[in-house]
mmCIF file as Biopython writes it, N, C-alpha, C and O atoms, coordinates in Angstrom:
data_model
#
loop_
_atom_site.group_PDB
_atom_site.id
_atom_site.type_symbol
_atom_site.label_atom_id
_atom_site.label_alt_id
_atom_site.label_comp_id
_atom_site.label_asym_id
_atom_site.label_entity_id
_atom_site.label_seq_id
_atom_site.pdbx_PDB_ins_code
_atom_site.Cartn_x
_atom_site.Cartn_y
_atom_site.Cartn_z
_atom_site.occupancy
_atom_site.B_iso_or_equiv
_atom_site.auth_seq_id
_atom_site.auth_asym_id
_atom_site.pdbx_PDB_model_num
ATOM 1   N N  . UNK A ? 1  ? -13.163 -42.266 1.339   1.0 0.0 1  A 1 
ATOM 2   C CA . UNK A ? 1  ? -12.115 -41.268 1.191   1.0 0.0 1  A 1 
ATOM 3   C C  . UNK A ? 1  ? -12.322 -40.370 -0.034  1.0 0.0 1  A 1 
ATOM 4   O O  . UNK A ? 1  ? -11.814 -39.249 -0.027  1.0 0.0 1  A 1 
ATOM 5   N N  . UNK A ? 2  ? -13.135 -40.850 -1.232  1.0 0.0 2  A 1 
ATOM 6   C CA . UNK A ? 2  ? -13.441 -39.889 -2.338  1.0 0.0 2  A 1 
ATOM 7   C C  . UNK A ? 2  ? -14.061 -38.580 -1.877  1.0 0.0 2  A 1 
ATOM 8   O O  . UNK A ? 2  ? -13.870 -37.576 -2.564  1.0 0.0 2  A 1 
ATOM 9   N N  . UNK A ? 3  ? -14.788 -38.510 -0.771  1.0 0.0 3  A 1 
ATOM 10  C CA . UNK A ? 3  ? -15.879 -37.497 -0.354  1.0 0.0 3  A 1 
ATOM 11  C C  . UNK A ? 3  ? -15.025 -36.899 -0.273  1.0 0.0 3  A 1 
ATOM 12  O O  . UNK A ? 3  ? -15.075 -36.117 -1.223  1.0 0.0 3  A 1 
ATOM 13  N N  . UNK A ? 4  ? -14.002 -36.685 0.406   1.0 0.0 4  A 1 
ATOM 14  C CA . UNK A ? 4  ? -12.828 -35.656 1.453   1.0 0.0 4  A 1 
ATOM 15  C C  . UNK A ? 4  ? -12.561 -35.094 0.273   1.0 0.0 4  A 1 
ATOM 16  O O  . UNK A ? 4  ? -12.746 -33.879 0.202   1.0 0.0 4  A 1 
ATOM 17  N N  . UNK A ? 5  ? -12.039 -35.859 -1.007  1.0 0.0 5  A 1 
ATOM 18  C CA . UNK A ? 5  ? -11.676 -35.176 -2.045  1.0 0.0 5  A 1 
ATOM 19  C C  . UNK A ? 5  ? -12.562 -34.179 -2.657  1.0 0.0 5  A 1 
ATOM 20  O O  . UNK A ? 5  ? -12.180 -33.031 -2.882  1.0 0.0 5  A 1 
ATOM 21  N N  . UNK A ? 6  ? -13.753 -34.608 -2.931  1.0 0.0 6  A 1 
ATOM 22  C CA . UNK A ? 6  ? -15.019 -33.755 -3.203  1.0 0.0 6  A 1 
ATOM 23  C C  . UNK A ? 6  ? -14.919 -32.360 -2.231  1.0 0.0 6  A 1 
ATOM 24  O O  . UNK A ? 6  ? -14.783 -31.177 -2.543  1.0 0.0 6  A 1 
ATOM 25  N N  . UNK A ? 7  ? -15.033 -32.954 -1.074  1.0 0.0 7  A 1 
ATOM 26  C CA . UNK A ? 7  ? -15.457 -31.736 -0.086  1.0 0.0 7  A 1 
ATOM 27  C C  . UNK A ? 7  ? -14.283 -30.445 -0.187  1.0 0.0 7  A 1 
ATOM 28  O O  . UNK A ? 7  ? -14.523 -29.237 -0.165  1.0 0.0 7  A 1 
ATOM 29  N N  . UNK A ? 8  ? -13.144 -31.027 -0.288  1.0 0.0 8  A 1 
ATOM 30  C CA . UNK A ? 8  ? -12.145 -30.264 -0.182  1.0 0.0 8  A 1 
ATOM 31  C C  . UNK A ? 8  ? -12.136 -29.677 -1.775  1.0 0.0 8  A 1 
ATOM 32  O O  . UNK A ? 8  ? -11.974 -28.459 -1.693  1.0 0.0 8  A 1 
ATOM 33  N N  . UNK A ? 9  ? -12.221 -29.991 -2.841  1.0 0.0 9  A 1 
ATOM 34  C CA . UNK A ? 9  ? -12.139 -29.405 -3.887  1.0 0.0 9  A 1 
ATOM 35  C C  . UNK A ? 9  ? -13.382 -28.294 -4.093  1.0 0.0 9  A 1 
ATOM 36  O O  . UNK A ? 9  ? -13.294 -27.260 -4.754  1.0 0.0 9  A 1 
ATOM 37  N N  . UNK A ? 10 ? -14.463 -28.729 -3.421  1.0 0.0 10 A 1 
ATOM 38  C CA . UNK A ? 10 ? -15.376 -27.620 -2.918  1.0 0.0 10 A 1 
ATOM 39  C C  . UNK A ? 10 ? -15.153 -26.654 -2.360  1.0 0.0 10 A 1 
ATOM 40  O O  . UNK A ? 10 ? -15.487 -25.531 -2.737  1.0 0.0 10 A 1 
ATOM 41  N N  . UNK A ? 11 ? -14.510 -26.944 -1.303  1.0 0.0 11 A 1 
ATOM 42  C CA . UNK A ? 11 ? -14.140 -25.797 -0.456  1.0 0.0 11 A 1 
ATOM 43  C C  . UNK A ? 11 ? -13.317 -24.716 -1.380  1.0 0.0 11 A 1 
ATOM 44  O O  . UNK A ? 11 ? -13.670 -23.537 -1.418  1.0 0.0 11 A 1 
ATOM 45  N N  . UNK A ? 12 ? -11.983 -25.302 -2.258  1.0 0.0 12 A 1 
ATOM 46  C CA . UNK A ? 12 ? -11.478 -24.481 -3.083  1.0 0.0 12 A 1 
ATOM 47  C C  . UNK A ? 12 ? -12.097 -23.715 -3.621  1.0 0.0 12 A 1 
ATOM 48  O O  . UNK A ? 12 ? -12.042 -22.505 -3.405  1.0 0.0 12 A 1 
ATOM 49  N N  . UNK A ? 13 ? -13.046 -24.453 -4.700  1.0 0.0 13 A 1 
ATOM 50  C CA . UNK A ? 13 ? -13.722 -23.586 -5.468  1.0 0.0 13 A 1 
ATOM 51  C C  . UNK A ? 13 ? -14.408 -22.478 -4.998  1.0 0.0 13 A 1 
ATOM 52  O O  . UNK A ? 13 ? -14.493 -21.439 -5.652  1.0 0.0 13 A 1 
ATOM 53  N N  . UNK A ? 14 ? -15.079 -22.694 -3.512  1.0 0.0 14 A 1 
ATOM 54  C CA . UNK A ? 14 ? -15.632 -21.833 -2.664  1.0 0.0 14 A 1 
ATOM 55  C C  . UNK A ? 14 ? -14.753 -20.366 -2.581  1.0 0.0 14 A 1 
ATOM 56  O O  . UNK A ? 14 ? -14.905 -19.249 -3.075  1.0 0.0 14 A 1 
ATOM 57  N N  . UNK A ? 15 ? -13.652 -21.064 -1.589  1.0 0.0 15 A 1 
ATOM 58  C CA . UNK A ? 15 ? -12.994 -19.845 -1.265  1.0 0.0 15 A 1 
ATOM 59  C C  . UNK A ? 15 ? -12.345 -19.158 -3.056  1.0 0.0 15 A 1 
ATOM 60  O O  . UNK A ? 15 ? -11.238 -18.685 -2.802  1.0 0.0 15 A 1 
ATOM 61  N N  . UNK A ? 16 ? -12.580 -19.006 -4.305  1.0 0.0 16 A 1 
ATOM 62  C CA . UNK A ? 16 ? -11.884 -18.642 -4.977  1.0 0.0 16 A 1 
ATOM 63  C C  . UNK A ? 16 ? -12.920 -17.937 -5.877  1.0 0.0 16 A 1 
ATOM 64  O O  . UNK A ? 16 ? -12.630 -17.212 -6.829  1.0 0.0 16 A 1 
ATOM 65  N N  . UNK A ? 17 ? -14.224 -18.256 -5.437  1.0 0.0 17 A 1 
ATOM 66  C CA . UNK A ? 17 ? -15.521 -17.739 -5.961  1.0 0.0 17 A 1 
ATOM 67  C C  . UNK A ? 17 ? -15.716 -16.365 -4.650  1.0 0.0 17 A 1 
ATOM 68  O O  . UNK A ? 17 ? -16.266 -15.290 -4.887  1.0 0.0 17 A 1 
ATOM 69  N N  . UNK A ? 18 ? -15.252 -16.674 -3.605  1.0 0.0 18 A 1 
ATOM 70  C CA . UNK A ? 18 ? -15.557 -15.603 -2.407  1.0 0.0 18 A 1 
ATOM 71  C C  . UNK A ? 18 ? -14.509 -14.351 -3.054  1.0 0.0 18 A 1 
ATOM 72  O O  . UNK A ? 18 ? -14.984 -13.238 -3.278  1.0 0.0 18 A 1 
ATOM 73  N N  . UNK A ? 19 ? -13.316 -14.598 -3.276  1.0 0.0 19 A 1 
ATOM 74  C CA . UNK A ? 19 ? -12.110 -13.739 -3.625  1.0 0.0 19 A 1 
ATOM 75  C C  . UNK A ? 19 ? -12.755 -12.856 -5.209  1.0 0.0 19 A 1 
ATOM 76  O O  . UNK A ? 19 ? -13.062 -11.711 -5.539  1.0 0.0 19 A 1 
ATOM 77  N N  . UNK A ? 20 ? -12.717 -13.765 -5.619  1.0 0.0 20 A 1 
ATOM 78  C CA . UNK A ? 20 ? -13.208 -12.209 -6.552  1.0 0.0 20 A 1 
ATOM 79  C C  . UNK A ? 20 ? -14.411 -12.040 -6.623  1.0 0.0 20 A 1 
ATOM 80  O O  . UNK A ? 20 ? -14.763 -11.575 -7.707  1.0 0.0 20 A 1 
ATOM 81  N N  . UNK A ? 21 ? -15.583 -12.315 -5.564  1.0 0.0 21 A 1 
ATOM 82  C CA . UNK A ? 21 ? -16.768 -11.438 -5.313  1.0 0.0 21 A 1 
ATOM 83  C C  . UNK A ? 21 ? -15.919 -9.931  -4.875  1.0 0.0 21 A 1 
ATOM 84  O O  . UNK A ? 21 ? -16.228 -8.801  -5.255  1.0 0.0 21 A 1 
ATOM 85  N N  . UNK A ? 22 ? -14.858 -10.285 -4.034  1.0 0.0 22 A 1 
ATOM 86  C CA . UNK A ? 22 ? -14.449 -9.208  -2.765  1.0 0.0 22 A 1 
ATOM 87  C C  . UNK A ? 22 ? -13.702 -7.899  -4.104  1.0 0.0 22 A 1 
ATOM 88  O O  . UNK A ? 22 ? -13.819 -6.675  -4.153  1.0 0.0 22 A 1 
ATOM 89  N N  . UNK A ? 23 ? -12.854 -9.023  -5.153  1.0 0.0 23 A 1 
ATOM 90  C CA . UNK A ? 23 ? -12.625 -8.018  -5.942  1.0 0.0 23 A 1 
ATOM 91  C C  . UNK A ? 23 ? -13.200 -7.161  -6.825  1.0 0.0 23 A 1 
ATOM 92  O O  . UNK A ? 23 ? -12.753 -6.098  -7.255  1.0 0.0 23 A 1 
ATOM 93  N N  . UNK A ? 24 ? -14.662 -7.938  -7.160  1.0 0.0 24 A 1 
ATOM 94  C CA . UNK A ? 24 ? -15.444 -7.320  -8.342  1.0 0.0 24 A 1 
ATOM 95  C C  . UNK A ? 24 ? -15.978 -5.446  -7.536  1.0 0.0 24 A 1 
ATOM 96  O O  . UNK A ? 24 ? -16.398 -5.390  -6.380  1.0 0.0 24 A 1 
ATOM 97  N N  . UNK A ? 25 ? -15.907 -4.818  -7.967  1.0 0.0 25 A 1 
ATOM 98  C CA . UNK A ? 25 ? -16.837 -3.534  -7.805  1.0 0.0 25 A 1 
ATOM 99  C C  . UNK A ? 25 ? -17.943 -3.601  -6.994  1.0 0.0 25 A 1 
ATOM 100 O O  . UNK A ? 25 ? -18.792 -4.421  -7.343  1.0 0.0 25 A 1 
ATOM 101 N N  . UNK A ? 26 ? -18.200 -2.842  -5.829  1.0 0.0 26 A 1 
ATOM 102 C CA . UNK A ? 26 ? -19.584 -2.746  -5.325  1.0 0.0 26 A 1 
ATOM 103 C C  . UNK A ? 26 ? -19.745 -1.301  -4.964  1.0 0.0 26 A 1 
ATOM 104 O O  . UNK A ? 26 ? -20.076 -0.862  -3.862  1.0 0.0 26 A 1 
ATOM 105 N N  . UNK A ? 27 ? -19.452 -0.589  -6.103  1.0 0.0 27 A 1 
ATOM 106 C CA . UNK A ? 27 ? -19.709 1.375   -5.975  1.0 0.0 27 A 1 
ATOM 107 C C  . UNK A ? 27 ? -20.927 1.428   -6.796  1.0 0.0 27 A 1 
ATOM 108 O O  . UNK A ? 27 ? -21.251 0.678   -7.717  1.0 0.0 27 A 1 
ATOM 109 N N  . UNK A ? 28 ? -21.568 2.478   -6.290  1.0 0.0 28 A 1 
ATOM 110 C CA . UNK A ? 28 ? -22.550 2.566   -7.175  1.0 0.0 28 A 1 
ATOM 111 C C  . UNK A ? 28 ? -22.401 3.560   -8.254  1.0 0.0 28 A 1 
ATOM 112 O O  . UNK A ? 28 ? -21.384 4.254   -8.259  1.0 0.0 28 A 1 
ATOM 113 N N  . UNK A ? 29 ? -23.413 3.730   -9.286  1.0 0.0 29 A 1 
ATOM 114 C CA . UNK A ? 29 ? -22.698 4.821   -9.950  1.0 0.0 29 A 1 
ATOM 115 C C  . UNK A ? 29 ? -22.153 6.103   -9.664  1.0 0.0 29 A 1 
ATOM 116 O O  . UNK A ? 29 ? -21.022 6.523   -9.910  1.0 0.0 29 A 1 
ATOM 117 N N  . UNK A ? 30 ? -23.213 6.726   -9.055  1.0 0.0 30 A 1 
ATOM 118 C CA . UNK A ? 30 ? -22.937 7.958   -8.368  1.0 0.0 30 A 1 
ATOM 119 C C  . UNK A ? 30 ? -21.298 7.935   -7.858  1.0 0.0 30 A 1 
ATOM 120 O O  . UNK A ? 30 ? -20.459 8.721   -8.297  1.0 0.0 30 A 1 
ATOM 121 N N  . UNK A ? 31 ? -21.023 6.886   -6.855  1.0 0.0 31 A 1 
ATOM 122 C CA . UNK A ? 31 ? -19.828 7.192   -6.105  1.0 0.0 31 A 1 
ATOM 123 C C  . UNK A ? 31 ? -19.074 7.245   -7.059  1.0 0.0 31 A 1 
ATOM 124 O O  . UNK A ? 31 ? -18.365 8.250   -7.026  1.0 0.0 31 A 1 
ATOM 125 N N  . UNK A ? 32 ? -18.842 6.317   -8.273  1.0 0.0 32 A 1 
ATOM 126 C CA . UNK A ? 32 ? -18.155 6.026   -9.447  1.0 0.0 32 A 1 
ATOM 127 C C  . UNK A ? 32 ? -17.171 6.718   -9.827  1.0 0.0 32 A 1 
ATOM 128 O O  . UNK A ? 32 ? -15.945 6.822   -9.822  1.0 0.0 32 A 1 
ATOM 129 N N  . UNK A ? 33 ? -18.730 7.430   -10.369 1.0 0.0 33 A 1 
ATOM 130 C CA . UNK A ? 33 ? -18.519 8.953   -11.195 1.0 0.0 33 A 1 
ATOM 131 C C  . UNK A ? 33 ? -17.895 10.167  -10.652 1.0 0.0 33 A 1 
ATOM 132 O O  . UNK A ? 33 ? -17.268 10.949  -11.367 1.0 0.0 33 A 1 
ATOM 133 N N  . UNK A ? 34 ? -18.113 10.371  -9.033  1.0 0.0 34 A 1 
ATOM 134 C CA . UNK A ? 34 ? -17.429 11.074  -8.211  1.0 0.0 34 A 1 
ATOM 135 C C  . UNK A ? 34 ? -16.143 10.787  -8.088  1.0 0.0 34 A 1 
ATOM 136 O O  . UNK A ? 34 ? -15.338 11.708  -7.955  1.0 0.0 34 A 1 
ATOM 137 N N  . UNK A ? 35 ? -15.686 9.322   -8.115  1.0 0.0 35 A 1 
ATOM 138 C CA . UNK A ? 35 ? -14.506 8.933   -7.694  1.0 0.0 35 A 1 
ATOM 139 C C  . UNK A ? 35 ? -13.346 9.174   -9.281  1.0 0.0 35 A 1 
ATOM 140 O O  . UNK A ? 35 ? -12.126 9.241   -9.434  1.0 0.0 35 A 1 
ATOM 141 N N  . UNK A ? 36 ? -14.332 9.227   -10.043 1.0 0.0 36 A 1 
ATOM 142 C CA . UNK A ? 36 ? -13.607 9.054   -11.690 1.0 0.0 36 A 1 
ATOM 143 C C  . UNK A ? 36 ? -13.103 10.803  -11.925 1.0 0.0 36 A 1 
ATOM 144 O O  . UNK A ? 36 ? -12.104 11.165  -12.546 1.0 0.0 36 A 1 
ATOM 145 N N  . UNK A ? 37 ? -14.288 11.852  -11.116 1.0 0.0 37 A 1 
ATOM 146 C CA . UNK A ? 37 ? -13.905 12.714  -11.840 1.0 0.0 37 A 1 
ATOM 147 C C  . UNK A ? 37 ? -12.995 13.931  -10.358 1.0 0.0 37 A 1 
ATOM 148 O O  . UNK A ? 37 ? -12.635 15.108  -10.377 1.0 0.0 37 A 1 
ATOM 149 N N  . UNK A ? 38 ? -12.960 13.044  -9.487  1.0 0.0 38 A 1 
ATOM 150 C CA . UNK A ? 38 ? -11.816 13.420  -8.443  1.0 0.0 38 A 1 
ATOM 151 C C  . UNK A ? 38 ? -10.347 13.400  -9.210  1.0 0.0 38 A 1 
ATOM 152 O O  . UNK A ? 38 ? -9.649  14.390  -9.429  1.0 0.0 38 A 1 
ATOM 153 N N  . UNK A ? 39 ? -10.007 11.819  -9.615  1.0 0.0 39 A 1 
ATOM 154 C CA . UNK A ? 39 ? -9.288  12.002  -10.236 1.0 0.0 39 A 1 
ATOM 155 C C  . UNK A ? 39 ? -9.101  12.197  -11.228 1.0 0.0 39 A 1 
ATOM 156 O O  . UNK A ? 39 ? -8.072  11.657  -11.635 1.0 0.0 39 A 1 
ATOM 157 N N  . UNK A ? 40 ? -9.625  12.758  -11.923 1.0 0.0 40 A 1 
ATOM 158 C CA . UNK A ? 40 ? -9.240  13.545  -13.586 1.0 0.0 40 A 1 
ATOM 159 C C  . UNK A ? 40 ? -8.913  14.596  -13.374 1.0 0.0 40 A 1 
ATOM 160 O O  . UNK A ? 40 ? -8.284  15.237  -14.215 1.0 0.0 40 A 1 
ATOM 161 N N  . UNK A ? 41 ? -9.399  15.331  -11.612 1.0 0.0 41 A 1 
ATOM 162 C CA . UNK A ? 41 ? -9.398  16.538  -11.502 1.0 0.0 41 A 1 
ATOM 163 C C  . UNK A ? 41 ? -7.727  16.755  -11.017 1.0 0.0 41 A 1 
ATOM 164 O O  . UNK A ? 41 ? -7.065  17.774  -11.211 1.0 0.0 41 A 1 
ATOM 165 N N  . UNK A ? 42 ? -7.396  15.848  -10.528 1.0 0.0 42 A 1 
ATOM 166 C CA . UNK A ? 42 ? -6.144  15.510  -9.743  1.0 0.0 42 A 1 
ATOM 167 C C  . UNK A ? 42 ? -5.185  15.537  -11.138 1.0 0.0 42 A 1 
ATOM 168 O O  . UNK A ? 42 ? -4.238  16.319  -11.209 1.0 0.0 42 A 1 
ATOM 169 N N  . UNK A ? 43 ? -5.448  14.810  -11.999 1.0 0.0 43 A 1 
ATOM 170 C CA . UNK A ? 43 ? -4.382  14.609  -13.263 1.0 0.0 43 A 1 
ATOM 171 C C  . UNK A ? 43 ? -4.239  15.817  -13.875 1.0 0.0 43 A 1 
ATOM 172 O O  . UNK A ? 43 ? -3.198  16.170  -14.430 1.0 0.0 43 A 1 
ATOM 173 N N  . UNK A ? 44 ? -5.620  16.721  -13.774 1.0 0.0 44 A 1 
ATOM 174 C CA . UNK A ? 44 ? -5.688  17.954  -14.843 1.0 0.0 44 A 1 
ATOM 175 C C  . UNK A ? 44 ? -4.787  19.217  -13.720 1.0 0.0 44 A 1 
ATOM 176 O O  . UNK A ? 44 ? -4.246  20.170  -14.281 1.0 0.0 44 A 1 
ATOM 177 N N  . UNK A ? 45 ? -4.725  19.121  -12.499 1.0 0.0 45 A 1 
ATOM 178 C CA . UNK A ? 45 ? -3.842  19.740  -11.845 1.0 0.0 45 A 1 
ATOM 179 C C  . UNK A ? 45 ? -2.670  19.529  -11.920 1.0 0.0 45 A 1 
ATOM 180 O O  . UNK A ? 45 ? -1.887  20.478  -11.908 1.0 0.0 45 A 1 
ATOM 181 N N  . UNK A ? 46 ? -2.179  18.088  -12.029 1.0 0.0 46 A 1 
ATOM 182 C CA . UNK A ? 46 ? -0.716  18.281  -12.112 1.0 0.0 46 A 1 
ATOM 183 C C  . UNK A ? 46 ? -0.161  18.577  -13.744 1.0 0.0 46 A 1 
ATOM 184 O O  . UNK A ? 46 ? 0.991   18.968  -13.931 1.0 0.0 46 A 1 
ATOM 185 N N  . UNK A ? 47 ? -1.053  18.357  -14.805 1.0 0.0 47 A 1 
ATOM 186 C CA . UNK A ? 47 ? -0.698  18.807  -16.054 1.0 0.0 47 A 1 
ATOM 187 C C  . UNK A ? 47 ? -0.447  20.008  -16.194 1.0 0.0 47 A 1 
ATOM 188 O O  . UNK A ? 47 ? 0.156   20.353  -17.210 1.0 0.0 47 A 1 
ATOM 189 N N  . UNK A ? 48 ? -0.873  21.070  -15.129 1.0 0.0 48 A 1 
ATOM 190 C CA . UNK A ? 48 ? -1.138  22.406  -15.597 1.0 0.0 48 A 1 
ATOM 191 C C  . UNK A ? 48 ? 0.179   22.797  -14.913 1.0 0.0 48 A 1 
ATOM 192 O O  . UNK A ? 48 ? 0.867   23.706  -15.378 1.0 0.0 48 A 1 
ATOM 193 N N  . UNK A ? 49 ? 0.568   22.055  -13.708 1.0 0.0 49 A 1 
ATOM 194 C CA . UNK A ? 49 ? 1.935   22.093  -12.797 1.0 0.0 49 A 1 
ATOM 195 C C  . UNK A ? 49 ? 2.929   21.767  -14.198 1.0 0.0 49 A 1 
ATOM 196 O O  . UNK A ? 49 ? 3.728   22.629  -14.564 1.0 0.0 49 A 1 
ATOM 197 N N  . UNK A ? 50 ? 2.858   20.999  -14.631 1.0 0.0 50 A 1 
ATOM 198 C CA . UNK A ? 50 ? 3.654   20.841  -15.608 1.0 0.0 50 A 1 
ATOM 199 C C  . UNK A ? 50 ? 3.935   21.404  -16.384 1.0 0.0 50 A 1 
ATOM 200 O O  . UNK A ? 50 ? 5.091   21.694  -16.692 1.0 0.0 50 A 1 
ATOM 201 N N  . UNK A ? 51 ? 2.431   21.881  -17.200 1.0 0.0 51 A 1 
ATOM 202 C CA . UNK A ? 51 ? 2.874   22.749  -18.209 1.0 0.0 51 A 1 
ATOM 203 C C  . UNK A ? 51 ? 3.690   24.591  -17.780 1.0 0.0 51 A 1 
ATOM 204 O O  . UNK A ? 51 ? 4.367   25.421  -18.388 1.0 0.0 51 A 1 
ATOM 205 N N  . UNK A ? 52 ? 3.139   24.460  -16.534 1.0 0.0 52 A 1 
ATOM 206 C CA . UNK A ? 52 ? 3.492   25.717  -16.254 1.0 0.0 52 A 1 
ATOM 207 C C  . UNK A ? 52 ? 5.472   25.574  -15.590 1.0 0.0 52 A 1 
ATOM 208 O O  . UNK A ? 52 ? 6.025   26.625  -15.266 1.0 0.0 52 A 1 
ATOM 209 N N  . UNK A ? 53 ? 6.001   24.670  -15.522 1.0 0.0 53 A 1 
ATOM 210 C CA . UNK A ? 53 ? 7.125   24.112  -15.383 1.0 0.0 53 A 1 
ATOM 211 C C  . UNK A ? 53 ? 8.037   24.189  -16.688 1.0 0.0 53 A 1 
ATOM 212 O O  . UNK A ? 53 ? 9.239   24.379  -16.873 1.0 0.0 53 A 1 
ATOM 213 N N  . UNK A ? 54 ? 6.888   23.946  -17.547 1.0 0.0 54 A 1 
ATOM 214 C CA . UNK A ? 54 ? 7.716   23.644  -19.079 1.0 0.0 54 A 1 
ATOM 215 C C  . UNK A ? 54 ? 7.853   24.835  -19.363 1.0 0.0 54 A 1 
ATOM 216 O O  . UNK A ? 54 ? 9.018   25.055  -19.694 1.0 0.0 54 A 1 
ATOM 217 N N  . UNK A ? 55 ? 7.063   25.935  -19.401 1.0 0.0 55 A 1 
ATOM 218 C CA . UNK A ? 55 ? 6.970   27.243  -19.835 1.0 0.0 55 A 1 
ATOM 219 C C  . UNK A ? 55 ? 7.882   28.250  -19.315 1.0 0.0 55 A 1 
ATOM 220 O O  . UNK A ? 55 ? 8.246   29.237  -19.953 1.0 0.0 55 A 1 
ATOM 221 N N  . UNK A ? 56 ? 8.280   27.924  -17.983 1.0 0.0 56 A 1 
ATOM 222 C CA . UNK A ? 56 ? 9.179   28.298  -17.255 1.0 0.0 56 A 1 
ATOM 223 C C  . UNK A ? 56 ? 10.186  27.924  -17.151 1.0 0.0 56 A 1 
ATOM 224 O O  . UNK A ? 56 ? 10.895  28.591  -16.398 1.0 0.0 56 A 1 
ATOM 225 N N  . UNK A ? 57 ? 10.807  26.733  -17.788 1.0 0.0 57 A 1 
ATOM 226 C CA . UNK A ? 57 ? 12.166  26.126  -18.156 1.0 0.0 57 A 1 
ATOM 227 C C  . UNK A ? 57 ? 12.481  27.040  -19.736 1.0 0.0 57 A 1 
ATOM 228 O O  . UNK A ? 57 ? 13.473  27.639  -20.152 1.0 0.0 57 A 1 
ATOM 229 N N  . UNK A ? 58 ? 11.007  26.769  -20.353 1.0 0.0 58 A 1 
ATOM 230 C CA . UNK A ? 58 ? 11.737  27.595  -21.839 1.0 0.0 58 A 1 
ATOM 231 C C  . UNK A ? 58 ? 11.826  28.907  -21.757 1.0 0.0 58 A 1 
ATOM 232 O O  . UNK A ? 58 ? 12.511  29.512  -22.581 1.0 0.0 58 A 1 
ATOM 233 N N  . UNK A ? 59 ? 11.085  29.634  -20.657 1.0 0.0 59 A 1 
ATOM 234 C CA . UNK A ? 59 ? 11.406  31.369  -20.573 1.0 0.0 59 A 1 
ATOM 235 C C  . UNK A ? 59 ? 13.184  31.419  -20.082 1.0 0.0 59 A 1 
ATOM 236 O O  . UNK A ? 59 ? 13.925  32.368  -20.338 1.0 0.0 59 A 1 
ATOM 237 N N  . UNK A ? 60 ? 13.422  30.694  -19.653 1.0 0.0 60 A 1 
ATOM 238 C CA . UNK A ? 60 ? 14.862  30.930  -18.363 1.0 0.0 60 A 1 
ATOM 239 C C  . UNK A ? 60 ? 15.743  30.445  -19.993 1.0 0.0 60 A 1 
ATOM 240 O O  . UNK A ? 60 ? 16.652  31.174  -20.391 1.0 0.0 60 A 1 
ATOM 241 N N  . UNK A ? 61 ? 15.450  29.527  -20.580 1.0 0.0 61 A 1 
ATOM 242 C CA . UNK A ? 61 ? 16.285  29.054  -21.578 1.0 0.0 61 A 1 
ATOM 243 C C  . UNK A ? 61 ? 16.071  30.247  -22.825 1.0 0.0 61 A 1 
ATOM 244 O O  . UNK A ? 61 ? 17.053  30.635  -23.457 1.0 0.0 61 A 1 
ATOM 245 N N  . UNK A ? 62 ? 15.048  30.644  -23.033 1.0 0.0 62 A 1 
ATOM 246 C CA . UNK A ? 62 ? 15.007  32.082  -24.423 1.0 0.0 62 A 1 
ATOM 247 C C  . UNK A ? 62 ? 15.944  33.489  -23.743 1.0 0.0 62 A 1 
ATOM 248 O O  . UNK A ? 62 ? 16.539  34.408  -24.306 1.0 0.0 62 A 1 
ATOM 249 N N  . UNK A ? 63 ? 15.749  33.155  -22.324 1.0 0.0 63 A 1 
ATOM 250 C CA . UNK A ? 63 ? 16.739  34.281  -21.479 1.0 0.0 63 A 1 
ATOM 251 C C  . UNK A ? 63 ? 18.170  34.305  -21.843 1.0 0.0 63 A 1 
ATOM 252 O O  . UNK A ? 63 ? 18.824  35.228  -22.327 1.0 0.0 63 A 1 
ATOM 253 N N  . UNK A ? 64 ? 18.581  32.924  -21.466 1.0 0.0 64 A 1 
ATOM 254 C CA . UNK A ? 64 ? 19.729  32.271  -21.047 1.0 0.0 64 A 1 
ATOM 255 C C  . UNK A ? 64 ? 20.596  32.873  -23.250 1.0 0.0 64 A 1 
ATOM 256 O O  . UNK A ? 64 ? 21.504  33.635  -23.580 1.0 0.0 64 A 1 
ATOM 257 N N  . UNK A ? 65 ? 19.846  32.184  -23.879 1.0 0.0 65 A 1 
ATOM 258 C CA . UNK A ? 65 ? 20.426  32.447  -25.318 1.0 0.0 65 A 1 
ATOM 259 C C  . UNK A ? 65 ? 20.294  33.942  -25.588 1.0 0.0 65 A 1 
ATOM 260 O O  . UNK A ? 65 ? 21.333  34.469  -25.985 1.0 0.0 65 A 1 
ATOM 261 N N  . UNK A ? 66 ? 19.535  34.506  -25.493 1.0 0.0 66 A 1 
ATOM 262 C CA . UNK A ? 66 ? 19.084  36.251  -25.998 1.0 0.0 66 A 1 
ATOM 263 C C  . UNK A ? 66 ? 19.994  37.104  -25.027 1.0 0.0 66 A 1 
ATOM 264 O O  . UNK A ? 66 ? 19.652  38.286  -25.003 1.0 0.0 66 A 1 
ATOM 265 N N  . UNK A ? 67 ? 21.109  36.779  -24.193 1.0 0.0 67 A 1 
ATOM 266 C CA . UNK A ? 67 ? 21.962  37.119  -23.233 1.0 0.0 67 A 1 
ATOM 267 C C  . UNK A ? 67 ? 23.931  36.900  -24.174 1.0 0.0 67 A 1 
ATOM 268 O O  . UNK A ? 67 ? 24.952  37.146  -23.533 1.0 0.0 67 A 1 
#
């Protein structure tokens, strides 16, 4: 009956060594780097949404007082 214990604590270790193979990274650089600078490109668009939001809240507000 010790084996079962063996075998089965094997198996654990197995399946928990399989799970983060699945999680570790398998991009290569190239895709990486594509994928890194997709989204920077994505962040640097909505900053500019923003800033151009902010600029346009403080024009309506320099309006709003100079009135």
């Amino acid at each position: 009956m010790a084996r079962g214990n063996q075998r089965d604590k094997a198996r654990e270790a197995n399946l928990k060594k399989q799970a983060a193979m699945k999680k570790a990274n398998n991009k290569s650089g190239t895709e990486m780097a594509r994928e890194k600078e997709a989204a920077a490109e994505k962040m640097r668009q909505k900053q500019a949404a923003a800033d151009a939001k902010r600029a346009a809240e403080a024009e309506a507000a320099a309006k709003a007082k100079g009135k």
